[in-house]
C-alpha positions as CSV (number, residue, x, y, z in Angstrom):
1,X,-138.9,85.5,-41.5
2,X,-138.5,82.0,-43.5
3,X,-139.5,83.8,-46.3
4,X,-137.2,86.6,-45.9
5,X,-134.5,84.4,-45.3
6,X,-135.3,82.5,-48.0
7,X,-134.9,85.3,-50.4
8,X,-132.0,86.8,-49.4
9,X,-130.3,83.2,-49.5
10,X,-131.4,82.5,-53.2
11,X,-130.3,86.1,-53.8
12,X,-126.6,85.3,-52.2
13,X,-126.5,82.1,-53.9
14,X,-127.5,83.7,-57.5
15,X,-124.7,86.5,-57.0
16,X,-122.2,83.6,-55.9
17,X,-123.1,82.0,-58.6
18,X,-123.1,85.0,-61.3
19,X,-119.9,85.5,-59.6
20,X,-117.7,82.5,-59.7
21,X,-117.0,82.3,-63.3
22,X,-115.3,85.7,-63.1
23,X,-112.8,84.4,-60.6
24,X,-112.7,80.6,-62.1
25,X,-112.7,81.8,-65.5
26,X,-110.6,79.1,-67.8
27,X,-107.1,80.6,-69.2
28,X,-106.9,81.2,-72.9
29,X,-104.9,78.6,-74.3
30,X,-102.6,79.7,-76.9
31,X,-100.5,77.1,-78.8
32,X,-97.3,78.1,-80.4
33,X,-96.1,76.3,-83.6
34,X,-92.5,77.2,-84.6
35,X,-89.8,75.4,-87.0
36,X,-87.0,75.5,-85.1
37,X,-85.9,73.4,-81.7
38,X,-86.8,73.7,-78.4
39,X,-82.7,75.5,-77.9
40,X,-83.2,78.3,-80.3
41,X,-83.0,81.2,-79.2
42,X,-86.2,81.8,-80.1
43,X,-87.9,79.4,-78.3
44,X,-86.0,79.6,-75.1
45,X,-86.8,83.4,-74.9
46,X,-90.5,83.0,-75.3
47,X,-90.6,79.9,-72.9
48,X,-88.7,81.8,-70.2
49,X,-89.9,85.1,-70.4
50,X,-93.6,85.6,-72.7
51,X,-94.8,82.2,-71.1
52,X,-94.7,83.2,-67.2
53,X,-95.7,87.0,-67.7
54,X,-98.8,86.1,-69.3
55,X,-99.2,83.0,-66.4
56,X,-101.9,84.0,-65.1
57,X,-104.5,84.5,-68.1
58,X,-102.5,82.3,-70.8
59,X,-101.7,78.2,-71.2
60,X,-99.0,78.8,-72.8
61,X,-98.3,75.1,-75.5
62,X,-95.4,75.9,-77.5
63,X,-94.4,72.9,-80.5
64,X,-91.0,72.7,-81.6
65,X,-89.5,71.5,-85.2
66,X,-92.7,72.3,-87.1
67,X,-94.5,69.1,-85.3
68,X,-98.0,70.7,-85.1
69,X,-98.2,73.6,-88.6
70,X,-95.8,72.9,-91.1
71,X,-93.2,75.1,-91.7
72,X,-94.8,77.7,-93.8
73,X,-98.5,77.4,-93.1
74,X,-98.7,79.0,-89.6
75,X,-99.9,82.2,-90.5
76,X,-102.7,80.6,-92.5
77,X,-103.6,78.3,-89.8
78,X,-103.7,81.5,-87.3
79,X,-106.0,83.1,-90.2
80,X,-108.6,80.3,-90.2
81,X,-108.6,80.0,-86.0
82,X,-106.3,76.7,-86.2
83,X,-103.3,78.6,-84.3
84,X,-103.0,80.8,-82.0
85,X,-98.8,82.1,-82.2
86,X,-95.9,81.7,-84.4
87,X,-92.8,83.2,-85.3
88,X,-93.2,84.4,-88.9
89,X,-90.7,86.4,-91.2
90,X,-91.0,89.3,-94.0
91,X,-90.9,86.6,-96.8
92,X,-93.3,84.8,-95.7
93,X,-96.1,87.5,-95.0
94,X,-94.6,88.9,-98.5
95,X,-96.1,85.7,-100.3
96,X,-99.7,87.6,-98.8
97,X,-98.7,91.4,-98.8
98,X,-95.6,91.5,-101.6
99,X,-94.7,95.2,-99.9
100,X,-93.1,92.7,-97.1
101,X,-90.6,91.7,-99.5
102,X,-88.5,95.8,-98.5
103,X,-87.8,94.2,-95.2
104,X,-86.1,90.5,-96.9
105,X,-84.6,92.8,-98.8
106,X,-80.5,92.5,-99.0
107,X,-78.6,95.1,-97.2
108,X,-81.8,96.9,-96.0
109,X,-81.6,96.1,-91.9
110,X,-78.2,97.6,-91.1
111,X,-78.3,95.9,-87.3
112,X,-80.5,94.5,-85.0
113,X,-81.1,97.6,-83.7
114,X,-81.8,99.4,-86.6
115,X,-84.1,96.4,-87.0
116,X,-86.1,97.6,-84.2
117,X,-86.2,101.5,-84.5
118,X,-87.3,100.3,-88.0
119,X,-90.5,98.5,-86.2
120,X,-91.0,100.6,-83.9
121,X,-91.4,103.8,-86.5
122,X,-94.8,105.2,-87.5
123,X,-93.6,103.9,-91.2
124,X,-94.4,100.3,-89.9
125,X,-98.0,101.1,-89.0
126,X,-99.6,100.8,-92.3
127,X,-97.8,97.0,-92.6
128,X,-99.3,95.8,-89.2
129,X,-102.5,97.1,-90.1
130,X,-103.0,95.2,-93.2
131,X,-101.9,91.6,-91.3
132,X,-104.5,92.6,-88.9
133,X,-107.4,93.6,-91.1
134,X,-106.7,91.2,-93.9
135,X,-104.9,87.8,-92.4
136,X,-105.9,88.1,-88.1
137,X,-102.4,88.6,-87.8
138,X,-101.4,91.0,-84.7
139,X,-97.3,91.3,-85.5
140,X,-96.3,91.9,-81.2
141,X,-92.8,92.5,-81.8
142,X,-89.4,92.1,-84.0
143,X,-86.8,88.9,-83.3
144,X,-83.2,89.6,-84.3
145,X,-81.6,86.2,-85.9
146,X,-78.4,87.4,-87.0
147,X,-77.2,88.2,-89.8
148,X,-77.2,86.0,-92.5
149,X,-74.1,83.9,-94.3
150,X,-73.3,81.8,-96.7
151,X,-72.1,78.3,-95.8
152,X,-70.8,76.1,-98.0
153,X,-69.3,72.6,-98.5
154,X,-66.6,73.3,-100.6
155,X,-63.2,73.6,-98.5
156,X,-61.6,77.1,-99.1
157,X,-59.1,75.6,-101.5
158,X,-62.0,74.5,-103.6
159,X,-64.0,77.6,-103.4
160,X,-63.4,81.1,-102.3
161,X,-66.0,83.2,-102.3
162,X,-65.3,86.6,-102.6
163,X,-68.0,88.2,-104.9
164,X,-70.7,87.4,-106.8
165,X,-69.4,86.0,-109.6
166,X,-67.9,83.2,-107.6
167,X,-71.3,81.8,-106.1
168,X,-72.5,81.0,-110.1
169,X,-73.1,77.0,-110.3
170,X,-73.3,76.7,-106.4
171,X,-76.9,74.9,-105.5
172,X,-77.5,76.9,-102.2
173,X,-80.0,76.1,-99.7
174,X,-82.8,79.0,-99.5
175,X,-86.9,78.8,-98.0
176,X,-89.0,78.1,-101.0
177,X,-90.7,81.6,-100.9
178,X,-90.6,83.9,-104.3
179,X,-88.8,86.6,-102.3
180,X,-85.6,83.9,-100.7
181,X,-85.4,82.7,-103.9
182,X,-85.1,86.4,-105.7
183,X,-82.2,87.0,-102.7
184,X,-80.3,83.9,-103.8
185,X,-79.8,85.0,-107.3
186,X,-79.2,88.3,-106.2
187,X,-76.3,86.8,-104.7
188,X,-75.2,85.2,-107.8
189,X,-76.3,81.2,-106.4
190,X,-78.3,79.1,-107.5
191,X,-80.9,78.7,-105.4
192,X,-82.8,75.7,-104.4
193,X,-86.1,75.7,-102.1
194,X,-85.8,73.1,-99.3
195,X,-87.6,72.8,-96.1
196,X,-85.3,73.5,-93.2
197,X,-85.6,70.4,-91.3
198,X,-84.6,68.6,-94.7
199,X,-81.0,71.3,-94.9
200,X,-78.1,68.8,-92.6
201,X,-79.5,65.7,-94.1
202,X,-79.0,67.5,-98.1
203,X,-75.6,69.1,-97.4
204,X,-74.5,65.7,-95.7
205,X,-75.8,64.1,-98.8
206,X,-74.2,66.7,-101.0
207,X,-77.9,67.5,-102.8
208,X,-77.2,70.9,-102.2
209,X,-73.6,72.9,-101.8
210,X,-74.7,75.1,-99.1
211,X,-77.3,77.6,-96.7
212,X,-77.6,80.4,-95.6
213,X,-78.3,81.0,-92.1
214,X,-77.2,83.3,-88.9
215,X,-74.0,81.1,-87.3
216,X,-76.1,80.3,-84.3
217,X,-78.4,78.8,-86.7
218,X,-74.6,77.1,-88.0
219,X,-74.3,75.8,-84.2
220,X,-77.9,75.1,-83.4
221,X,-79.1,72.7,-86.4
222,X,-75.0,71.5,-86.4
223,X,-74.3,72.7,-89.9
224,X,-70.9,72.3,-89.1
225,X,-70.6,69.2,-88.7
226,X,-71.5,68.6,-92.6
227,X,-69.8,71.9,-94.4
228,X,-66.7,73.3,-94.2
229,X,-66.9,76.8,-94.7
230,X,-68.4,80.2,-94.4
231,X,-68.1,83.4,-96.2
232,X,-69.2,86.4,-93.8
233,X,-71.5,87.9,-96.2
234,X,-73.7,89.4,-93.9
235,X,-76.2,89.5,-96.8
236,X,-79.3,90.1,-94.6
237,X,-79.7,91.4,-90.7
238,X,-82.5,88.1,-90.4
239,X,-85.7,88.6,-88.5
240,X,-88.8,87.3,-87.3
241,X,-91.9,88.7,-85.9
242,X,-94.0,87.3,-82.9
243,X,-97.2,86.5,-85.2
244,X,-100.4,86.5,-82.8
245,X,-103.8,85.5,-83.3
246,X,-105.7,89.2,-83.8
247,X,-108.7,87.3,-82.9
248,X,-107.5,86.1,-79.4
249,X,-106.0,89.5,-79.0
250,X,-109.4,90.9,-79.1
251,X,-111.0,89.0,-76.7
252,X,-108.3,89.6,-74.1
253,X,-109.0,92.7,-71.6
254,X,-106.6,96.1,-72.4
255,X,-104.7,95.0,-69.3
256,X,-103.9,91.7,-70.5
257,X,-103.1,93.0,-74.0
258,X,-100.9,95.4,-72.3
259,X,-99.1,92.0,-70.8
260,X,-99.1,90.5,-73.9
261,X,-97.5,93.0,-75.7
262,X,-94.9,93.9,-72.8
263,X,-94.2,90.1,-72.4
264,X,-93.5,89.7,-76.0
265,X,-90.9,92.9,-76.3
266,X,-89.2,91.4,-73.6
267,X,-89.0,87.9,-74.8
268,X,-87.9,89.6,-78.3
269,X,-85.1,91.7,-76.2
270,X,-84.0,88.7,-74.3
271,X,-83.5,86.7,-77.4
272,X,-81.9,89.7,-78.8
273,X,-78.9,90.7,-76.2
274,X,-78.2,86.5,-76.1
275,X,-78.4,86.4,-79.9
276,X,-75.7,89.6,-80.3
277,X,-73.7,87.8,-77.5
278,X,-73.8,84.8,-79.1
279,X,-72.4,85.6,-82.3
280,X,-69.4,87.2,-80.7
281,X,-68.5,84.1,-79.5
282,X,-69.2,81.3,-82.4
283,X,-66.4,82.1,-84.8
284,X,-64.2,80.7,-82.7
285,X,-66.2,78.0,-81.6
286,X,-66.8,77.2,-85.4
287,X,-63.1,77.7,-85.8
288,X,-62.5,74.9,-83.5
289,X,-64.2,72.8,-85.4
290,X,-62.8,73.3,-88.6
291,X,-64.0,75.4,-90.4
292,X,-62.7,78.1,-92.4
293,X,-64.5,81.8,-91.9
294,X,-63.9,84.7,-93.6
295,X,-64.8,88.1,-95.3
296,X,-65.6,88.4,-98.9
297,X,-65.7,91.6,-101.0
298,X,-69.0,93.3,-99.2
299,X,-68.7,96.5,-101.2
300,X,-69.0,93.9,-104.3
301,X,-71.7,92.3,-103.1
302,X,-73.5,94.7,-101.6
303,X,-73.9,96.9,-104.8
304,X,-74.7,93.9,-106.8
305,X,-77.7,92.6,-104.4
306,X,-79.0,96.5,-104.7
307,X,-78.4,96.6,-108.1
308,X,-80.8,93.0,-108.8
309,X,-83.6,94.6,-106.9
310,X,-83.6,98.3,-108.8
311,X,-86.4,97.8,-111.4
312,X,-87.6,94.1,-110.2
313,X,-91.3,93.4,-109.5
314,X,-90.3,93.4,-105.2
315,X,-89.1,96.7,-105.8
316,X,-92.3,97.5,-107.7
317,X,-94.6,96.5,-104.7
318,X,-92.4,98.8,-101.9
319,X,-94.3,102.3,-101.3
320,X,-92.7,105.1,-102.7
321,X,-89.6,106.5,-100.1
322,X,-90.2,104.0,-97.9
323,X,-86.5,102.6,-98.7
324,X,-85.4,106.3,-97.9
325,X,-87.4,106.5,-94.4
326,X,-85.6,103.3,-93.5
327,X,-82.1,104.5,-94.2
328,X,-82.8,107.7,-92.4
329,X,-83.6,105.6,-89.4
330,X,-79.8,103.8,-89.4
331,X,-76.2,105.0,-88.5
């Protein structure tokens, strides 16, 4: 019987044991690394809705203001295992896979919806593919930033901007990136590559004349308070994609990718609405503070922007149609 017992008790305690690691496993801990502050939109959305839908499997670390990856290296450091999530944007995956460069492209998104119908569509697949199989890249979903517009220092009186032609000589602020800085001149400025945590202190300086940014970018980062001016150009519906490590991704269980990937549309929705929102309210806001905001010529500059990219080496890289299949998808 003491032998029996014996047995059967080194048999419970080898199943207990076998067992326990299942139910103590450790959480995977994924570290984000993104530019902007801890009140973006950005980061509030995946704080307060990614981080406590994938609680139970995920430590969830975000860094703010570029303090762990510099601005511009996270999707290598998520290639080489040193990252786990970012926020990461056409132009910057274009420096890897120049097709990126159709979706930085000026006039292109129509909307923030558009934006997502656009990532959404089967015409997409081919360009999340290649991230995966050629950087460890999973894109999870698309961030609407707003649309993009030109802020300047110059006072209205001294500068009114109302097509191209009247951007020439004006050193504006744009990422460093081959396909920002094609965009810039395509708007007829003179662009200059800066890092954005460098922007308030250079237009408060006067090293540069302007940005260009979303206005809750304006408000966030308190360009305001160091231009005087912004001409609703609307030059680009901006966006970001949740960049996730592929490897990570593969080592979670299909239910907790299905988390993942739910957590990550909702965060990018949440953002979204409170982005759209947003904007509705900060012309008035920026108003209050000052500063003069108004419409330019957008026919003018819209067929100009097109125009710079018809026969240029982005165009060159974009598959054939695919500008077509992303019109068909708009209004």
């Amino acid at each position: 019987m003491r032998t029996t017992f014996t047995r059967r008790a080194l048999m419970a305690l080898t199943v207990a044991a076998l067992a326990t690691p299942v139910f103590a496993q450790d959480k995977t801990t994924v570290r984000l690394s993104i530019p902007a502050s801890e009140t973006d939109q950005r980061s509030i959305a995946l704080a307060e809705v990614f981080a406590p839908a994938v609680a139970d499997f995920i430590t969830y670390q975000p860094h703010y203001n570029g303090s762990l990856i510099a601005q511009g290296s996270e999707l290598e450091s998520i290639a080489s295992g040193d990252l786990e999530m970012s926020v990461t944007s056409a132009q910057e995956l274009a420096q890897f896979f120049p097709e990126f460069s159709i979706f930085a492209t000026g006039y292109v998104h129509q909307d923030a919806a558009h934006q997502v119908a656009v990532f959404n569509d089967p015409l997409m697949d081919s360009f999340k593919q290649t991230a995966e199989d050629e950087l460890g890249v999973k894109l999870l979903s698309v961030v609407y930033l707003g649309k993009r517009h030109v802020n300047l220092r110059q006072t209205k009186e001294e500068l009114t901007v109302t097509t191209p032609a009247d951007l020439a000589g004006v050193n504006l602020r744009m990422p460093g990136t081959d396909a920002w800085q094609f965009l810039g001149k395509a708007l007829g400025a003179n662009p200059t590559p800066m890092a954005f945590t460098e922007i308030y202190t250079a237009l408060q300086t006067g090293s540069v004349d302007g940005q260009d940014n979303p206005l809750p970018t304006v408000v966030d980062a308190k360009f305001y308070e160091v231009t005087n001016q912004v001409a609703l150009t609307a030059h680009l519906v901006d966006l970001n994609y949740i960049a996730f490590s592929k490897a990570v991704w593969d080592k979670l269980t299909p239910e907790q990718q299905e988390t993942v990937q739910k957590a990550a549309d909702d965060a990018a929705e949440s953002g979204r609405q409170k982005q759209l929102a947003k904007e509705e309210e900060l012309v008035a806001f920026l108003e209050g503070e000052g500063m003069e905001i108004y419409e330019p010529d957008l026919k003018a500059f819209r067929e100009h922007v097109q125009q710079q990219y018809v026969g240029s080496e982005f165009a060159a890289s974009w598959p054939e149609g695919l500008l077509e299949q992303i019109n068909a998808l708009g209004n």
